[in-house]
KOLSENU-571202 format. One record per residue (C-alpha): z, y, x; residue in one letter. Coordinates in steps of 0.05 Angstrom, whole numbers, padded with zeros to 5 digits, always signed. Layout:
// KOLSENU-571202
ZYXA
...
//
This chain:
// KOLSENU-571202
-01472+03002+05737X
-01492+02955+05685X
-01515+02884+05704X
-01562+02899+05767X
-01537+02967+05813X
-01564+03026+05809X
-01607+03069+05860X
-01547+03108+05881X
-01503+03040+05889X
-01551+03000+05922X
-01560+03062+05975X
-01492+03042+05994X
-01510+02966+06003X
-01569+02982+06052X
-01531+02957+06116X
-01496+02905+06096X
-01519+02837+06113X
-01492+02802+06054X
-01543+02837+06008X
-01604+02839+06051X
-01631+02772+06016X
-01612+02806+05946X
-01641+02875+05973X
-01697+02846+05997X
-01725+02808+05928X
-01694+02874+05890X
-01645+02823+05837X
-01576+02808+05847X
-01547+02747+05822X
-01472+02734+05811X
-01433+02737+05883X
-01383+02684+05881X
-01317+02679+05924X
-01346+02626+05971X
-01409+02675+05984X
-01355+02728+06006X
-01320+02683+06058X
-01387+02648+06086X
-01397+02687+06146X
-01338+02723+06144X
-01334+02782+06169X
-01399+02788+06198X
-01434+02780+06139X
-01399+02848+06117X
-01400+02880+06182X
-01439+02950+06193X
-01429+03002+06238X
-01386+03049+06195X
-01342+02988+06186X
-01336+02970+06256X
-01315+03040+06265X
-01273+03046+06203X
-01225+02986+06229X
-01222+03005+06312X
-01201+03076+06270X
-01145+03046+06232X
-01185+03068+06167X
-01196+02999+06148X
-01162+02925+06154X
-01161+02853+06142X
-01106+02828+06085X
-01116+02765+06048X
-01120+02768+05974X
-01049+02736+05935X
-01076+02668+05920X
-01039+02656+05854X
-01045+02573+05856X
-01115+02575+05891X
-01134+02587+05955X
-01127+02654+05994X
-01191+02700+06014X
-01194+02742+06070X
-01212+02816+06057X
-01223+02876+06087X
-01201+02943+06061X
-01172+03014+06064X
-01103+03015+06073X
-01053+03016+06019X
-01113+03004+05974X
-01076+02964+05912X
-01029+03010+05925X
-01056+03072+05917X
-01099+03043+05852X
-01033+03033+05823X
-01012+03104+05837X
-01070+03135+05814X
-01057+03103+05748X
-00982+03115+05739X
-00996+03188+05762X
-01061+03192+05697X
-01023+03137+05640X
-01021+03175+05589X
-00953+03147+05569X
-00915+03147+05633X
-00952+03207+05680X
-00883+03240+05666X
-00844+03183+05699X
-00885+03195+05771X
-00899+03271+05764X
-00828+03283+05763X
-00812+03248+05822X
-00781+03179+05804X
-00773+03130+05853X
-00809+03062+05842X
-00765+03000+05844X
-00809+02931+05853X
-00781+02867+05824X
-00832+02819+05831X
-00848+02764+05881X
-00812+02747+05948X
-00875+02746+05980X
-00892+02820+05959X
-00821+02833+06000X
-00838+02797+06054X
-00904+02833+06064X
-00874+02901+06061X
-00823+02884+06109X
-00886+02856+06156X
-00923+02930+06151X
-00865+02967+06166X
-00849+02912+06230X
-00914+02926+06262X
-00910+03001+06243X
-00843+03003+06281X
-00862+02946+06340X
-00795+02915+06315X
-00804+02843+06290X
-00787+02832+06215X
-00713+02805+06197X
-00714+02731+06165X
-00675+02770+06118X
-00710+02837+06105X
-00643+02899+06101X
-00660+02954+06047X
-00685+03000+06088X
-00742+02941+06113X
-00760+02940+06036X
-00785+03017+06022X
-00863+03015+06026X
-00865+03083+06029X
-00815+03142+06013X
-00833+03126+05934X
-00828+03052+05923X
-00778+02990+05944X
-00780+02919+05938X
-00721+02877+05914X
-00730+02805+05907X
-00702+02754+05966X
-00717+02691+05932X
-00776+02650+05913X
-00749+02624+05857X
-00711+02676+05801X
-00675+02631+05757X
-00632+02614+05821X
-00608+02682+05829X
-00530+02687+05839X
-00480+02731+05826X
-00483+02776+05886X
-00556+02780+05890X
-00565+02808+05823X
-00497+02860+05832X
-00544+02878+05904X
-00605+02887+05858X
-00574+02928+05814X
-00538+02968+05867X
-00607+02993+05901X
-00638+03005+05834X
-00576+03056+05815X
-00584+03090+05886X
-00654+03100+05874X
-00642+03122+05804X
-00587+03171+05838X
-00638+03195+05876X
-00673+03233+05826X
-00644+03289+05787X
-00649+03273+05720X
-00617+03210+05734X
-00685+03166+05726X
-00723+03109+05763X
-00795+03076+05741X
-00788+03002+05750X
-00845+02958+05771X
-00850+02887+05760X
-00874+02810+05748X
-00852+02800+05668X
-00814+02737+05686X
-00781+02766+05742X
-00752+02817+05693X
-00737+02771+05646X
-00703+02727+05695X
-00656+02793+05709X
-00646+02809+05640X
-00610+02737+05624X
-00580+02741+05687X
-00548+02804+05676X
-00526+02784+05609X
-00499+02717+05630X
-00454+02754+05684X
-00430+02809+05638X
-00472+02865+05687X
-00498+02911+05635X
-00457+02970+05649X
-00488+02965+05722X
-00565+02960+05702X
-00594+03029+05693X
-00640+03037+05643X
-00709+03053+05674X
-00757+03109+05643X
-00819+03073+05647X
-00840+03002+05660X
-00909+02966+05690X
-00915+02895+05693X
-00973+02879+05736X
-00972+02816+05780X
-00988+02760+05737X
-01002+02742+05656X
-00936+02768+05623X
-00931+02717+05561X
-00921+02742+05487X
-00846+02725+05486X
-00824+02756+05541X
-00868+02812+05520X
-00818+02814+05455X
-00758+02795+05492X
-00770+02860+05548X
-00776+02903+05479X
-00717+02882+05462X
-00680+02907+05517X
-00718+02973+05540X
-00726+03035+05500X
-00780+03055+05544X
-00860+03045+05551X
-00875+02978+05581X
-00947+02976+05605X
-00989+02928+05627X
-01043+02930+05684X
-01098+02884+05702X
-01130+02879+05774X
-01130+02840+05834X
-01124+02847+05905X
-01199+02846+05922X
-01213+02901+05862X
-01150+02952+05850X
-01132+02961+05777X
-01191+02960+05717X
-01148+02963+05663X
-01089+02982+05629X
-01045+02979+05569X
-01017+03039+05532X
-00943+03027+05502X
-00981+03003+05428X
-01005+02949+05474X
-01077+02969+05470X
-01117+02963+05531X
-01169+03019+05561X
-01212+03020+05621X
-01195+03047+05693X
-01273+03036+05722X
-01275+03088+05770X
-01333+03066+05817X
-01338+02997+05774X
-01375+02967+05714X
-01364+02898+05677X
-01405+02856+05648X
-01369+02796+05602X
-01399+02718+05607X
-01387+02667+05562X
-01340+02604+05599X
-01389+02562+05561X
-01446+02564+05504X
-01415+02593+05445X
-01350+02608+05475X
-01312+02670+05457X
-01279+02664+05522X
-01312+02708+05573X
-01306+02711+05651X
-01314+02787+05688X
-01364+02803+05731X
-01346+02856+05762X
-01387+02917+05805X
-01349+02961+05851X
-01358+03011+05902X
-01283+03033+05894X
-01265+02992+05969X
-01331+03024+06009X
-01319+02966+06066X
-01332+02911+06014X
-01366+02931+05955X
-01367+02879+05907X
-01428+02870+05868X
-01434+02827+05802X
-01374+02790+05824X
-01344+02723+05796X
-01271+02750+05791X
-01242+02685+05762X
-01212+02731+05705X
-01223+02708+05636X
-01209+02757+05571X
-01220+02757+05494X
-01246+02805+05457X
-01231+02845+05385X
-01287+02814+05353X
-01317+02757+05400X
-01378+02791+05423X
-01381+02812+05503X
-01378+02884+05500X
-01326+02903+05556X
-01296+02965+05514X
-01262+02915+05460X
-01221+02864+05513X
-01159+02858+05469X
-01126+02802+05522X
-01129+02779+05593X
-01121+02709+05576X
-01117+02668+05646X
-01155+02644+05703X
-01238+02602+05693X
-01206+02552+05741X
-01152+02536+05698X
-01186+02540+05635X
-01177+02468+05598X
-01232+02421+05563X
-01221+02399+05487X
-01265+02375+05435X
-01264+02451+05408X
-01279+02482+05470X
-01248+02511+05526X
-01179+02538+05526X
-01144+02590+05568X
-01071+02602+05586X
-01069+02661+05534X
-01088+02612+05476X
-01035+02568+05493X
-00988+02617+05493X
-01010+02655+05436X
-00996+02583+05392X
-00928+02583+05429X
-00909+02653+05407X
-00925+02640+05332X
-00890+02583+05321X
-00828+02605+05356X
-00808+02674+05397X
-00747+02632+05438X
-00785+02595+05486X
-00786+02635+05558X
-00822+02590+05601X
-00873+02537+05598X
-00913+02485+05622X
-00974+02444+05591X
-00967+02373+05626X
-01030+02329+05616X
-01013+02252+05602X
-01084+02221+05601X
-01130+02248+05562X
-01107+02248+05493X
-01024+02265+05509X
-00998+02316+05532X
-00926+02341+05543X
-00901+02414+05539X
-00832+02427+05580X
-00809+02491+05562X
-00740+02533+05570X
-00711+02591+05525X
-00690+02654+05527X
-00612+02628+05510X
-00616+02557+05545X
-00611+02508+05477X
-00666+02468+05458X
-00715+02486+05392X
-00692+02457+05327X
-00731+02410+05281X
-00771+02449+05246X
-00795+02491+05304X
-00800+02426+05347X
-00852+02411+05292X
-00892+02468+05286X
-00905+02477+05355X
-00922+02402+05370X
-00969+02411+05314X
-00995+02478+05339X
-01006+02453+05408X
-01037+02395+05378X
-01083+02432+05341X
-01105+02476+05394X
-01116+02416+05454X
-01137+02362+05418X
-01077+02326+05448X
-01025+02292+05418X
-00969+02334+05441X
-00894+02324+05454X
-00839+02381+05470X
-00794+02370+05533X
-00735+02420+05539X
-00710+02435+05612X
-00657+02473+05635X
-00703+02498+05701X
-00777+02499+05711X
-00790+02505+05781X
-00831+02567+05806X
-00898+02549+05849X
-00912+02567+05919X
-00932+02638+05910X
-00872+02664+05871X
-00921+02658+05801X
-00917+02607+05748X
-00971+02554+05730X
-00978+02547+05657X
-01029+02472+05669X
-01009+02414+05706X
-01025+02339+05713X
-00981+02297+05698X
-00922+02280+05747X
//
């Protein structure tokens, strides 16, 4: 499925009403999100559908809504979920890890909790606890969620010694004493100083395999996980609407998973090496998706849109930001931060006008840059933006709404 569907995937497409216009003059152009909610869900509604959800086989979720607004799907059950099975259980570098049985431990965002403890309220008729118990927080018999607050740099003391008491148990659980952890980069990192700061290391566990899958994982936490894990940590790419389409292997390389799929790459803008996925699918058979705007934007080995060479999921089209060089994406930025210094853990690109612009950042040990890197990544920043550009060391950036961190903001 390259560009326009093929025979066999347009076969599939035959009674939906979204496509009949596209079916109908045999070209289909690029299906953007506000196509998918207009008419919502009747415009996706056929009979096997209809039949599919009064069966149970199918139902509405909304997608995760990162900072932008949430879209309502429909879908198998467990869908994301079992994408992200099916590639732990083929990685090359960590099939090991889930054919022998270990248990999956989720540290990621509080909303992720909170939705697992929803499915197994309605599955029980027992309305969910404002304050979800362990056993609310298993998914299935293979995988539990953790996290009980929006915000992880506010962890205390006894939430992280509760943490690291139900990731032993399920690493107990298992008889070679191992567990595969699952997480949001920042989340882990968050836990890592934590644990450190409270003198905890004899409690945390190493895990035998790591994913980080929930949101863009930045180039120094990247370094700093490897620094504390002597196991594969792998990256995967996907969305709520899609499943999984690729992943990394522990070098940090990144190959396909496009079972049922096909990508095409678009430039962001004439002459950009910045491209945008369109994606085709036919893995979710209640809402295929064809030639659609994900909102996704990657780079490539050598700059040219051939799907096979993506070296870096770099950020979000609607958060891509206008210089006099071109657009730039949240993986540019962070790529200048990471070569001038690896200590800076989080950050934020705050817009002053439009030629300032102030970067508030924190580090991995809490004390501010020195001089010279001060200077090299003002300059750097500079460079890249266009922007004259000043460093602002905090003690706490704030998380947004969603549990995920925005690397753009105007100024406040």
């Amino acid at each position: 499925m390259d560009g326009q569907p093929t025979a066999e995937v347009i076969e599939q497409l035959r009674d939906i009403p979204l496509y009949r216009e596209s079916l109908a003059q045999g070209y289909f152009p690029v299906l953007d999100k506000p196509e998918i909610a207009r008419g919502f869900p009747e415009n996706w509604m056929t009979p096997r559908l209809s039949a599919a959800l009064a069966a149970g086989e199918a139902e509405y979720v909304l997608s995760t809504g990162t900072n932008h607004a949430r879209m309502q799907l429909i879908r198998p059950p467990y869908f994301l979920l079992h994408s992200y099975y099916r590639l732990w259980r083929t990685h090359p570098d960590i099939s090991g890890t889930w054919e022998s049985g270990c248990r999956r431990v989720s540290l990621t965002t509080v909303l992720a909790t909170e939705h697992v403890a929803r499915v197994n309220a309605a599955r029980s008729g027992v309305p969910p606890q404002a304050v979800p118990a362990l056993d609310d927080r298993w998914l299935d018999d293979r995988t539990c969620y953790l996290n009980l607050r929006l915000d992880p740099a506010l962890w205390e003391r006894d939430e992280v010694v509760r943490m690291l008491r139900e990731i032993e148990a399920a690493r107990r659980s298992h008889p070679r004493g191992e567990y595969h952890l699952d997480c949001s980069g920042y989340h882990l990192a968050h836990l890592v100083r934590k644990v450190g700061e409270e003198g905890l290391w004899d409690a945390f566990p190493p895990p035998a395999s790591i994913i980080h899958a929930y949101e863009y994982t930045p180039v120094n936490v990247r370094r700093f996980l490897r620094q504390h894990f002597d196991c594969p940590l792998i990256d995967l790419f996907g969305s709520t609407e899609l499943g999984y389409l690729y992943y990394s292997d522990r070098r940090g390389t990144y190959w396909p998973h496009l079972d049922d799929m096909s990508v095409e790459l678009h430039p962001v803008a004439p002459g950009s090496t910045i491209f945008e996925l369109i994606v085709s699918s036919v893995r979710n058979p209640y809402m295929p998706l064809i030639r659609y705007r994900s909102g996704d934007c990657v780079r490539t080995q050598d700059g040219t849109p051939d799907p096979s060479k993506i070296i870096q999921f770099c950020g979000r089209q609607k958060e891509l930001l206008s210089t006099p060089h071109g657009p730039v994406a949240q993986g540019d930025l962070d790529r200048c931060i990471g070569e001038a210094t690896a200590r800076v853990f989080l950050h934020q690109l705050r817009l002053a006008g439009p030629a300032e612009a102030r970067l508030a950042y924190t580090t991995f040990d809490g004390a501010p840059l020195d001089s010279t890197e001060c200077a090299a990544l003002e300059h750097g920043v500079g460079e890249l933006t266009g922007r004259h550009c000043r460093l602002e060391h905090r003690a706490h950036l704030p998380i947004g709404p969603s549990g995920k961190y925005a690397w753009l903001a105007a100024a406040s």
